[in-house]
Backbone as CSV, one residue per row, in Angstrom:
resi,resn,N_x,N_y,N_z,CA_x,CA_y,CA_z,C_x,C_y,C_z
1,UNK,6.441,-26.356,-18.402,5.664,-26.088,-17.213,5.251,-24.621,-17.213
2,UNK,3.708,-24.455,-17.223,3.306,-22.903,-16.947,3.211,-22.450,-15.308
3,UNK,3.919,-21.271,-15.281,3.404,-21.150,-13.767,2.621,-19.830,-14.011
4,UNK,1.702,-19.868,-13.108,0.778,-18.564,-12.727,0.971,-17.784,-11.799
5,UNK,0.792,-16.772,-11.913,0.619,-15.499,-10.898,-0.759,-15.913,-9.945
6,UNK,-0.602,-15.878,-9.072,-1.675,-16.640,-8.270,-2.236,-14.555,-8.241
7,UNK,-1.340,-14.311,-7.286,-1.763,-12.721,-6.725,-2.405,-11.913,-8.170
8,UNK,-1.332,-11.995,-8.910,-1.959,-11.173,-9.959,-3.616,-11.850,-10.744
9,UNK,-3.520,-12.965,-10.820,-4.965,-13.398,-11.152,-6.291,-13.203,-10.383
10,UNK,-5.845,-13.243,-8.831,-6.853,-12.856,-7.820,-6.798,-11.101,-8.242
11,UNK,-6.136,-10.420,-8.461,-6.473,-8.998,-8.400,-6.927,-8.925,-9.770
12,UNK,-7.066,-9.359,-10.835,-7.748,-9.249,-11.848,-8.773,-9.575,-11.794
13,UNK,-9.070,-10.709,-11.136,-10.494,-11.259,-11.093,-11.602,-10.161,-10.168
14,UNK,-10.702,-10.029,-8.987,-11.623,-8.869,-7.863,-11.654,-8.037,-8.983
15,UNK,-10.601,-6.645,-9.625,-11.095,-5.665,-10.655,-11.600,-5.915,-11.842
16,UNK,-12.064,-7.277,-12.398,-12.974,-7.583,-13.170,-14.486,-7.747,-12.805
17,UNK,-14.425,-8.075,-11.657,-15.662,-7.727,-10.719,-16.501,-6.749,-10.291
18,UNK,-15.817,-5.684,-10.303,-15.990,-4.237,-9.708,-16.867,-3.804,-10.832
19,UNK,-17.359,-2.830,-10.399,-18.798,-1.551,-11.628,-17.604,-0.972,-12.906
20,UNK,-17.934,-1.069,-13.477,-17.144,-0.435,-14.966,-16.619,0.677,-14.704
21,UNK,-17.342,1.242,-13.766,-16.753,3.129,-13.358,-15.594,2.900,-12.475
22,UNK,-15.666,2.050,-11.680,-14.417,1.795,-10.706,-13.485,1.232,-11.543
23,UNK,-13.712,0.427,-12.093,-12.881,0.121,-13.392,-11.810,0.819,-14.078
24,UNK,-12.514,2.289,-14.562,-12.080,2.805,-15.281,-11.405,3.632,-14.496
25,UNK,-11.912,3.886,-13.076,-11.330,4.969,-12.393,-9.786,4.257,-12.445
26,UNK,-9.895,3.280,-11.784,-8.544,2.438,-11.475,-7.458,2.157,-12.938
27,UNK,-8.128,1.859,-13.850,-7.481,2.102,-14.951,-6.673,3.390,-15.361
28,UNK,-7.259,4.522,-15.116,-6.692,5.839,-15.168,-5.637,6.389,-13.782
29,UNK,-5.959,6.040,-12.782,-5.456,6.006,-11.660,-3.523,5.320,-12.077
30,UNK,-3.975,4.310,-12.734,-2.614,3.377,-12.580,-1.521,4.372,-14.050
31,UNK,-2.791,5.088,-14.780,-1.682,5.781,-16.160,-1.241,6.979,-15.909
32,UNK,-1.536,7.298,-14.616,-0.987,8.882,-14.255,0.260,8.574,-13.575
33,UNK,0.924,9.910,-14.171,2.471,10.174,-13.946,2.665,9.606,-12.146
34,UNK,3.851,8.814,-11.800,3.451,8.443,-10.222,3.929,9.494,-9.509
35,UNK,4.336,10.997,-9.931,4.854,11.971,-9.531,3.511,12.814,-9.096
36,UNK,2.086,12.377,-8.928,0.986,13.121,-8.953,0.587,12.111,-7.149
37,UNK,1.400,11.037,-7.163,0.763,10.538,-5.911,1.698,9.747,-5.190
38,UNK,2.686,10.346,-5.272,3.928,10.163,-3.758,3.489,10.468,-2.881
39,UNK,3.477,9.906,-1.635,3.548,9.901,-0.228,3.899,11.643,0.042
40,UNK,3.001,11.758,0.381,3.266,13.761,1.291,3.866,13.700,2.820
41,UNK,4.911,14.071,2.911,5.633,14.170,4.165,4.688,14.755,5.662
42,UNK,4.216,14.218,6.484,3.834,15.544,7.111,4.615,15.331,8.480
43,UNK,4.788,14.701,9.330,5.676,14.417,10.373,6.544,13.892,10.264
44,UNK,7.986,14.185,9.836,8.929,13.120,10.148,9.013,13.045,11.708
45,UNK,9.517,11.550,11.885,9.855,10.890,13.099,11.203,10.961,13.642
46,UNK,11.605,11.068,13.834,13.431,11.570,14.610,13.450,9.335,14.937
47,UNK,12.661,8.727,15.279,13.137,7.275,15.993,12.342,6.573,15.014
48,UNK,12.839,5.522,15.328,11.952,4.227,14.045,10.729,3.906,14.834
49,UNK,10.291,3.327,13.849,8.741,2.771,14.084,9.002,1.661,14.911
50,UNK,8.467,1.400,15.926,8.193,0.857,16.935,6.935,-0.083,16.486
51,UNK,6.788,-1.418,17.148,5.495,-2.532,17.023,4.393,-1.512,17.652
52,UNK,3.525,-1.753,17.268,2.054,-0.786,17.755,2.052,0.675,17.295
53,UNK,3.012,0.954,16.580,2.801,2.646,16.760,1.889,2.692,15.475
54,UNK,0.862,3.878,15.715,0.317,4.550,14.793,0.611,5.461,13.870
55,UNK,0.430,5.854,12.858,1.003,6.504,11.795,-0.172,7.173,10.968
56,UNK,0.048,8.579,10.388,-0.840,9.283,9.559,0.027,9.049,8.107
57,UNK,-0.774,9.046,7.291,0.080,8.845,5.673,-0.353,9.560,5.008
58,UNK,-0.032,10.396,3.885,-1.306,11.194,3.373,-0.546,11.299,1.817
59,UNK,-0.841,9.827,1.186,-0.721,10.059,-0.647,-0.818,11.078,-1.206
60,UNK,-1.640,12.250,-0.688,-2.670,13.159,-1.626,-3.076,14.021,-0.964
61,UNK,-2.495,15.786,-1.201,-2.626,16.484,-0.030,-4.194,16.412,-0.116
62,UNK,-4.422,16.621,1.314,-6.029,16.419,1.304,-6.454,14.863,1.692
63,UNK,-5.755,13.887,1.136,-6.646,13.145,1.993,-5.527,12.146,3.125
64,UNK,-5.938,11.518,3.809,-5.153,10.642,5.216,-5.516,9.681,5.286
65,UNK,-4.778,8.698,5.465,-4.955,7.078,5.723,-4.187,6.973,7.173
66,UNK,-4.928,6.461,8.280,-4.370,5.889,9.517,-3.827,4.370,9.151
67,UNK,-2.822,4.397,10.349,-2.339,2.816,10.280,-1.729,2.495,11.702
68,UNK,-1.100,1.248,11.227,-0.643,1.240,12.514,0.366,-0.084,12.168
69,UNK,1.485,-0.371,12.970,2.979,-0.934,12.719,2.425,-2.290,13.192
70,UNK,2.551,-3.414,12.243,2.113,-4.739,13.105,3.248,-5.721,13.141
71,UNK,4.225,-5.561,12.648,5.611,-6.786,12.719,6.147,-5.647,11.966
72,UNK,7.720,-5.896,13.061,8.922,-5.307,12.109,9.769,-6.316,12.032
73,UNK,10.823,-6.039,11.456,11.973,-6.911,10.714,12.098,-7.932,10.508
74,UNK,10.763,-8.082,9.746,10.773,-9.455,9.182,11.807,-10.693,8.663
75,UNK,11.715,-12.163,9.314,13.176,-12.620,9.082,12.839,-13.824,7.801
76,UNK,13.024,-13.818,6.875,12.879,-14.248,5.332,13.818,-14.411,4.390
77,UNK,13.883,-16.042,3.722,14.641,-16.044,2.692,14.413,-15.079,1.927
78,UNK,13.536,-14.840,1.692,13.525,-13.929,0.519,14.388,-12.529,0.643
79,UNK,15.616,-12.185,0.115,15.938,-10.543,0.279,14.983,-9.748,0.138
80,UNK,14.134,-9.677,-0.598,13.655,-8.227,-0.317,12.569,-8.062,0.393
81,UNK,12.164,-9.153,1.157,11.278,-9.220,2.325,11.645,-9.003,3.684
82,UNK,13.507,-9.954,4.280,13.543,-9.878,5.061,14.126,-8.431,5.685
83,UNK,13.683,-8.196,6.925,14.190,-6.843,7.007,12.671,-6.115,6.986
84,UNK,11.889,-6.297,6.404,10.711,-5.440,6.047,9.615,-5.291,7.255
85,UNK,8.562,-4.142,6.756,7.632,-3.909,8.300,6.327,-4.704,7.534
86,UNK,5.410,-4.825,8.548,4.137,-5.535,8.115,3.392,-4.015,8.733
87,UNK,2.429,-3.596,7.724,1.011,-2.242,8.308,0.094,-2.585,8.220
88,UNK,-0.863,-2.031,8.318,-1.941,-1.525,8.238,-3.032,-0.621,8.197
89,UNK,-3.358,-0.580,7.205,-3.997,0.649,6.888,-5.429,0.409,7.318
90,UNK,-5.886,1.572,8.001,-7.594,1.248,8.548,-8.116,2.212,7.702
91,UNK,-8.013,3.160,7.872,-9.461,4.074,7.089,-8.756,5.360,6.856
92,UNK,-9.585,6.564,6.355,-9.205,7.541,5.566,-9.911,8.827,6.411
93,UNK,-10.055,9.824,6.328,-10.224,10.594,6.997,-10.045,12.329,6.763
């Protein structure tokens, strides 16, 4: 019996889709050291994230992604799901 990556085939297919330049950007993007694009601290929070709260994130000094908290503690067979937050990321800024 073969099983497939459902997720991973849909994200190949979308970045097989994309302009060759995005392509390549993303290709190079994924071979850089991941020490070039950790999460940059800028507010820690003293209390946990709360349902609705908004959040600034900023991968990359210089740029910002808004979000905002949509389900916490997720309850799931799966270990390394349950327990987990659901986000969302809107836009950059």
């Amino acid at each position: 019996m073969i099983f497939n990556n459902l997720m991973k085939e849909r994200r190949d297919k979308k970045i097989n889709s994309l302009p060759k330049e995005v392509q390549r950007k993303l290709k190079k993007f994924e071979e850089l050291d991941s020490s070039d694009y950790q999460l940059q601290v800028i507010k820690p929070s003293n209390d946990l994230p709360k349902e609705g709260d908004l959040f600034v994130l900023s991968p990359k000094k210089g740029y910002y992604f808004l979000g905002k908290v949509m389900e916490l503690n997720i309850v799931s067979s799966n270990s390394l799901m349950s327990g987990s937050y659901v986000v969302v990321i809107f836009s950059t800024c």
